[in-house]
N, C-alpha and C positions, 0 to 999 in steps of 0.2 A: 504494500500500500504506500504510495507515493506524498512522503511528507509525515506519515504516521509514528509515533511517538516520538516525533524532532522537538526540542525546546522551540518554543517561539519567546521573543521580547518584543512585546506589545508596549507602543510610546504615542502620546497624542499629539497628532502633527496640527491638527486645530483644532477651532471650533464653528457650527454652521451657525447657531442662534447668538446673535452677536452679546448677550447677557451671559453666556453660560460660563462657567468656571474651566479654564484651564489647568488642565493637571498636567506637571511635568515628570513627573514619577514615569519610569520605568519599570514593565510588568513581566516576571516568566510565567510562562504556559506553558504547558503538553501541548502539540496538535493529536486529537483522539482518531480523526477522519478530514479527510479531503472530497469532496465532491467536484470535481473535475468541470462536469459538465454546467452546473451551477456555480462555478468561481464562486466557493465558500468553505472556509476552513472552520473545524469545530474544535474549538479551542477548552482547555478547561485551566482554570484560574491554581496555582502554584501556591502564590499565596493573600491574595488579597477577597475581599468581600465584593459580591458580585453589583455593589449599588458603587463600588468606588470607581467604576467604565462605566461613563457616559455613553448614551446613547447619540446623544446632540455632538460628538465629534467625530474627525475624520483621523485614523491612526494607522502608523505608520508599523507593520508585521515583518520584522527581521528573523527567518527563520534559520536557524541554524541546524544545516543539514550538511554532515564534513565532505562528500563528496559534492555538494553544492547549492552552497549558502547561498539563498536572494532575499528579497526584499521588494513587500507590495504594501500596496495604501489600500485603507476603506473602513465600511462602516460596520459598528455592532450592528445588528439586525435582531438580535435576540439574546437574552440572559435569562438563565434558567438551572434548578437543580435537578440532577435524576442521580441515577448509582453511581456515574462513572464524576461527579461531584458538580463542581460549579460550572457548568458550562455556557459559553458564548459560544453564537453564530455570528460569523466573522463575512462579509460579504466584500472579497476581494472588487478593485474597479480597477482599471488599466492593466491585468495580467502581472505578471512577473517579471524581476528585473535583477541581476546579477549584484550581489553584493560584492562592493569596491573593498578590500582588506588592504589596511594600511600598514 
């Protein structure tokens, strides 16, 4: 499964409703599931509570995967608990894009 249990670091690149609170924290995730054909990754939260990722922003998905780390933008779509714990729906926008290592 492509992308499947890769750390992700989930960071908020903005915000859409021009009131909302920016958060600069940086987030680790599991990716639990990749859905391909729906560009949406199913993320579950590491270690934060699921009300502290805004809905109202646009963030920035750094996945680290060693044969081939990239890096895409978008929006929660969904936050939610089931068994496999906190999970967001991650709704990628522009595809994927090769992470630059410095």
């Amino acid at each position: 499964m492509k992308y499947g249990g890769c750390t992700a670091k989930l960071r908020m690149d903005r915000v859409i409703l021009e009131d909302s609170f920016f958060d600069e924290t940086e987030y680790l995730c599991k990716i639990i599931a990749y859905d391909e054909e729906e560009e949406t990754l199913y993320l579950v939260s590491e270690e934060a509570e699921l009300t502290f990722y805004s809905l109202d922003g646009i963030y920035e998905c750094s996945i680290e995967d060693p044969k081939d780390p990239v890096v895409c933008k978008g929006i929660l779509k969904e936050r939610y608990w089931n068994k496999a714990g906190r999970v967001m729906k991650f709704k990628i926008q522009n595809g994927f894009y090769k992470k630059v290592l410095n």
